[in-house]
Structure formats: C-alpha cells, structure tokens
N, C-alpha and C positions, 0 to 999 in steps of 0.2 A: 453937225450932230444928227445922229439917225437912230429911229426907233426901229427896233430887230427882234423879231420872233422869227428862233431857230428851231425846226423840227426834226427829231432825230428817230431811227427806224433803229432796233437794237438786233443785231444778234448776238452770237456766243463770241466769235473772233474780231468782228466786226461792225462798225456805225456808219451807218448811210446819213448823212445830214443836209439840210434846206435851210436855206437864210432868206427867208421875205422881207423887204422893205414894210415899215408899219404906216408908210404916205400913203403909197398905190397899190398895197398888198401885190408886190412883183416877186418875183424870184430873183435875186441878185446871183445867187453863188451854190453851189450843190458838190457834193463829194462824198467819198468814201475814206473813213480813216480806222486805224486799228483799234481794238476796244482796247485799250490798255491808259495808265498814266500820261506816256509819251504822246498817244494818241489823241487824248482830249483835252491835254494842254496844247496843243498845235490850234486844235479846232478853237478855244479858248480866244490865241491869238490871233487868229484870224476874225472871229468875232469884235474882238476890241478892236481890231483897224478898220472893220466895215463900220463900225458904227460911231467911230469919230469921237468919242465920251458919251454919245449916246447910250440910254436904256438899253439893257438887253435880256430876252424871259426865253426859256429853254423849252420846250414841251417833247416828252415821250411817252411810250405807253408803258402799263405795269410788265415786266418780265422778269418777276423773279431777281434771282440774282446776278441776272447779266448786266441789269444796269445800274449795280450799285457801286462798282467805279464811276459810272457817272454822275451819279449824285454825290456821292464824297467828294471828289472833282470840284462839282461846282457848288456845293457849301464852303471846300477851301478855298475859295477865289473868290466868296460871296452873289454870286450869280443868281438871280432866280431863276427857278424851273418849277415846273408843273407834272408829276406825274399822272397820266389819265388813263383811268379803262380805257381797253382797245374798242369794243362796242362802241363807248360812245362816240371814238373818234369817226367808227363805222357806220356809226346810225346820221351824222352831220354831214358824212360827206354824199349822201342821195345815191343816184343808181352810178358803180364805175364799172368798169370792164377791164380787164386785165391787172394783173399784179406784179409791181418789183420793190425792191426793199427802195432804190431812188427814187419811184413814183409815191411809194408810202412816206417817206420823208418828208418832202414837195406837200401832201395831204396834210400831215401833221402838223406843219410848218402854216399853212393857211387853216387850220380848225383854229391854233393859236392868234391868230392876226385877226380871226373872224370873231372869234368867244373869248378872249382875254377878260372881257366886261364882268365876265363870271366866273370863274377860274380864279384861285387863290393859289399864290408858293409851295410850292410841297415842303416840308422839312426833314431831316432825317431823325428818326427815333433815337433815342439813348442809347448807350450801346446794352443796356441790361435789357429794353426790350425784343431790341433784335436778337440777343442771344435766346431771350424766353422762346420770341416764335421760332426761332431754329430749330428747339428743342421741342415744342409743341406737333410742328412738321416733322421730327423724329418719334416722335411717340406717335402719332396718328397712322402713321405706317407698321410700325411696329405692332398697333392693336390689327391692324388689318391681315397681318402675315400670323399671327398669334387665332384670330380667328381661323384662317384658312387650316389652321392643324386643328381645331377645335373641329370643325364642319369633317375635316380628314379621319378624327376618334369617333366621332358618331358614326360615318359610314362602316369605318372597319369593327366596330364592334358589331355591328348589322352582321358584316359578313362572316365575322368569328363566330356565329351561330352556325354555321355549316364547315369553313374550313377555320386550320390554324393560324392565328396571327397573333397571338399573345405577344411578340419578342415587336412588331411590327407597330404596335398601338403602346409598347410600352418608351420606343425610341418618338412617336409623334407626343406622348405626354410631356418627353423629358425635355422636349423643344419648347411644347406649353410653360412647363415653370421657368425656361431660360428666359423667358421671352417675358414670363411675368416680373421675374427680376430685371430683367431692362427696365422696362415700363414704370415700376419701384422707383430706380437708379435716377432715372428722367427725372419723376417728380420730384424726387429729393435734391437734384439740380435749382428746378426753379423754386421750392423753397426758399432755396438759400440764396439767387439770385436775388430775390425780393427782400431779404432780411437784409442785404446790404447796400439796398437802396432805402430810402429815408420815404421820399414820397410815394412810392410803389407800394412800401409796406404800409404805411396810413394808409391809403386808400384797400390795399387788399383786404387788411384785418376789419373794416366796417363793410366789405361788400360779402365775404363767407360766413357776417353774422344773418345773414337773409339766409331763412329756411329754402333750401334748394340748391343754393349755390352753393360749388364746393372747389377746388382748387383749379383744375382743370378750366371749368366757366370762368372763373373769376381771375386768370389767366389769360381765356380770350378776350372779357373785357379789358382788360389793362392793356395788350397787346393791339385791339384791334382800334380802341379810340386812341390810341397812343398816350397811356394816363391819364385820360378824359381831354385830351385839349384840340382833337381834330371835333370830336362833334357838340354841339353847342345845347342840344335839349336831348331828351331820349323820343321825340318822333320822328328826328332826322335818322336816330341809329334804330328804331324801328324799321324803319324803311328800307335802310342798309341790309337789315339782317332779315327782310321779306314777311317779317310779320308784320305790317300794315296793309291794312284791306284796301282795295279801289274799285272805285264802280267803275262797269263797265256797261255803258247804252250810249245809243246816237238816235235821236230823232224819236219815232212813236215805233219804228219798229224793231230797234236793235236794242234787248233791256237783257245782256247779260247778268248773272248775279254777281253779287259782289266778292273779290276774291282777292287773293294774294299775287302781288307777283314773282314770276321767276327767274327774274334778274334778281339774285339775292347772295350771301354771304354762308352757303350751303353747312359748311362746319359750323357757323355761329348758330345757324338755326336750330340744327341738330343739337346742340348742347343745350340750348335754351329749352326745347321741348323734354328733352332729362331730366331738365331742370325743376321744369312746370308737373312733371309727371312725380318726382321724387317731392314738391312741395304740397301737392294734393294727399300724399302719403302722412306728411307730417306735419303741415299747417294748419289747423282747426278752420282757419279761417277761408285758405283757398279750400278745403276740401269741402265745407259749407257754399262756398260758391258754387264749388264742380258741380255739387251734387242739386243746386237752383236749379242752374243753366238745362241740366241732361233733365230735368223734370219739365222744364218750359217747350222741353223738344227741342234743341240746337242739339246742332252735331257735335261729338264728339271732340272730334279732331279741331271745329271750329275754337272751341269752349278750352282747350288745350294752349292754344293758339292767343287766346285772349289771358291766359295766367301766364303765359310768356312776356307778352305785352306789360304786366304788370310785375312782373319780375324786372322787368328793366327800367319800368319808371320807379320802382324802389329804389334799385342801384343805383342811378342817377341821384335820385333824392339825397341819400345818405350821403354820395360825395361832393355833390355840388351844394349843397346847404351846409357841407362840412360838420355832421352830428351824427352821431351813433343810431345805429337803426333799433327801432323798440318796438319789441313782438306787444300784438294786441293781445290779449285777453280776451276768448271765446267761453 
C-alpha cells in the first residue's frame, strides 16, 4: 500500500499529470492524457494500481472551467483533491527556470507531498451555486460591454455639438436598454435559482436584511463561501476579500504603514465597498461612524474599508448564529 500525491497541470484539451510517492517524495510515473471522461478514468486507474489500496489526494490549480471534468471525475470515484491558487503553488516552489506543463505537473505533484499538512479536500458546489456564479460571470461582462456604449453616448453627444449623429447615439442607446434587459433577465435567474433552494434561500433573505447588501453582494457571498461552509469566521473571508490590514516593517528601519493586500478577490471587494458606500447613505449608525472616522482625520478610503469590514462580520453573524439581523436604533 502506497501513499500518492498526484499533481495535475490543466489545459483546455489536455492534463499533464505527476504521481509522487508519499515515503521519499519521488516521481514514480508522469504523462499526458486527454482532458475528457475517458481520459481521467484512465489516469484514475492507473492511480489505484500504483498505490496498491493505498491513499490517494489529487492537487491542481484553479482554471476556470477546464477543470471541472476533473473534479466531477474525482467526486464520482470519491478521490480527494485539492484545488489551489496557482501563486501559491508559485510562491512554494522558490526560484525555477523554464516552463512545461510536465515540469508544472512534477511541481504540483510535490507542493502536495510537501504541504498536504495544510491543505484541506476541495468539494464541488451545488449545482445551484455553480449555476449562480455562471450567471454572476455573465452579468459582470455584460455590465462591462453595457458601460462601454454608455462611455460611447457621452463622447458622441460631445461631438453632436459640431457634427450630426442623432441616428448614431440613438442605435448606441438602444444597445443600452438591450443590454439593461439582459442584465434584468440574469437577476431574475438567480432569484429564482435561490427560491428553489431551501438553504440558499434562508441564508440569503437574513443576509439582504443588512442595510447595504442587496442581491448582487449577497449572491457573492453565498457563491463565494459556498453557503458559508468553506470559510469558518469572517476574518478568514476578510482576508480573502483583501480587506484586512497587515503591517508591514522589519527591524528599526523598514516601518511601512499598514495596509491591505493585493492578493485578493477583486469583484468581492468591489462590491463590498458598494456596499459600505450605499450603507453610509442609509444606516444612521454607519453613517455616524463615517462621519467620527473623517473627523479623527482617517482616510477616506481607509474608513470605507473598515464599514466593509463590518459589513461582513454582520453577515456572518446573522448566518452563523442562525437569527435574524436587527437594525439598531440611532
């Protein structure tokens, strides 16, 4: 019986895979196989005959949807796997020189053998989640292409000050409402995606009673802790979402200030600062804070930052205590 950390390098057609032994962290076996069903039941069995009944943990990096045959894969076989940011794998493996997807394999394959200690199974979401972020990932493009005609009406109406383009601003409007109606259609998807799920919908109707939060955010939380059960407090998902501060100094001479980092979860943050900015509008009680903070002299943006912060240990609260959120009285 042998213990097996297999590292797999994904592309779109294609999986490059690494089988380490878990004794001497060796390379036993390496290859290339199709990315399909065929292809990672193969890899599968080859797996089980190296490892004799032996354990066996999978690790790859995040890519999208190239590797969710492989995770469906190996939840129907029962397999563990680990899916990890690519950075990290990048940051563990110190200075390398040259790149191929079977040398990245080989890498992956021994981050696993090396960091298992820390490293937990990945699971695959429900499928209502996964269909939410699909649809989250469609809407967030679609506000992007919907701006770009918005940014296109302001110029041309500039230039319809000198020549004609009446007919020209009137075809970029009619793109605008197409495009608002999409956007509409989406949400009214995940509405309904959530109404016929049980626990999705308890948890969403106590996190849109928080002043700020509205469909959209309360969509990326549910999507992004996967109904709360990947992260365990809100200063883990803090962190996640780059609003927690770290200091930064070494010794007596290096005293950066303290700041955020930018390894972080770019759309989550974005919506949270919406969020915090639309709760300053209509919370008494954030908006008494804002206005402490900006008298104390803090920045702006800091003080922003921090009703974000508290926007998510709310959220938390209310689902992980399992009770209804209750506006204070200012």
């Amino acid at each position: 019986m042998k213990k097996l950390f297999c590292g797999v390098d994904i592309s779109k057609n294609f999986l490059d895979y690494a089988i380490c032994n878990g004794e001497d962290k060796s390379i036993i076996a390496s290859d290339k196989i199709p990315n399909d069903r065929i292809g990672i039941k193969s890899l599968i069995r080859i797996l089980k005959k190296e490892s004799d009944g032996g354990s066996i943990w999978v690790c790859f990096e995040h890519t999208g949807n190239y590797g969710l045959m492989l995770a469906s894969v190996l939840s129907e076989f029962n397999i563990d796997y680990s899916m990890v940011p690519s950075l990290e794998i990048i940051k563990s493996s110190g200075m390398v020189r040259g790149k191929t997807d079977s040398v990245d394999a080989k890498r992956i394959a021994l981050y696993l053998a090396v960091n298992n200690y820390k490293l937990k199974p990945t699971k695959l979401p429900c499928d209502a989640i996964m269909k939410i972020k699909t649809l989250l990932t469609l809407r967030q493009q679609y506000v992007k292409i919907r701006t770009q005609f918005k940014n296109s009406v302001k110029s041309l109406k500039i230039s319809a000050k000198i020549i004609p383009l009446k007919n020209e601003i009137k075809q970029q409007e009619e793109e605008i409402n197409r495009y608002d109606s999409k956007i509409k259609e989406i949400e009214e998807q995940i509405k309904e995606i959530i109404k016929t799920n049980e626990q999705l919908e308890k948890n969403y109707k106590k996190i849109i009673e928080i002043l700020g939060i509205g469909l959209i955010t309360a969509s990326l939380f549910l999507v992004s802790t996967n109904n709360f059960t990947d992260f365990e407090n809100p200063r883990k998902f803090n962190c996640y979402c780059g609003l927690a501060p770290f200091e930064y100094s070494s010794g007596t001479s290096v005293k950066g200030r303290t700041k955020t980092s930018h390894y972080r979860n770019k759309e989550l943050k974005a919506a949270l600062f919406k969020a915090a900015i639309t709760a300053i509008t209509h919370d008494k009680e954030i908006s008494l804070y804002f206005t402490r903070k900006i008298s104390e002299g803090k920045h702006k943006m800091s003080v922003i930052n921090a009703i974000a912060c508290k926007l998510v240990y709310r959220v938390f609260a209310v689902v992980k205590r399992d009770e209804p959120y209750y506006r204070v009285a200012v």
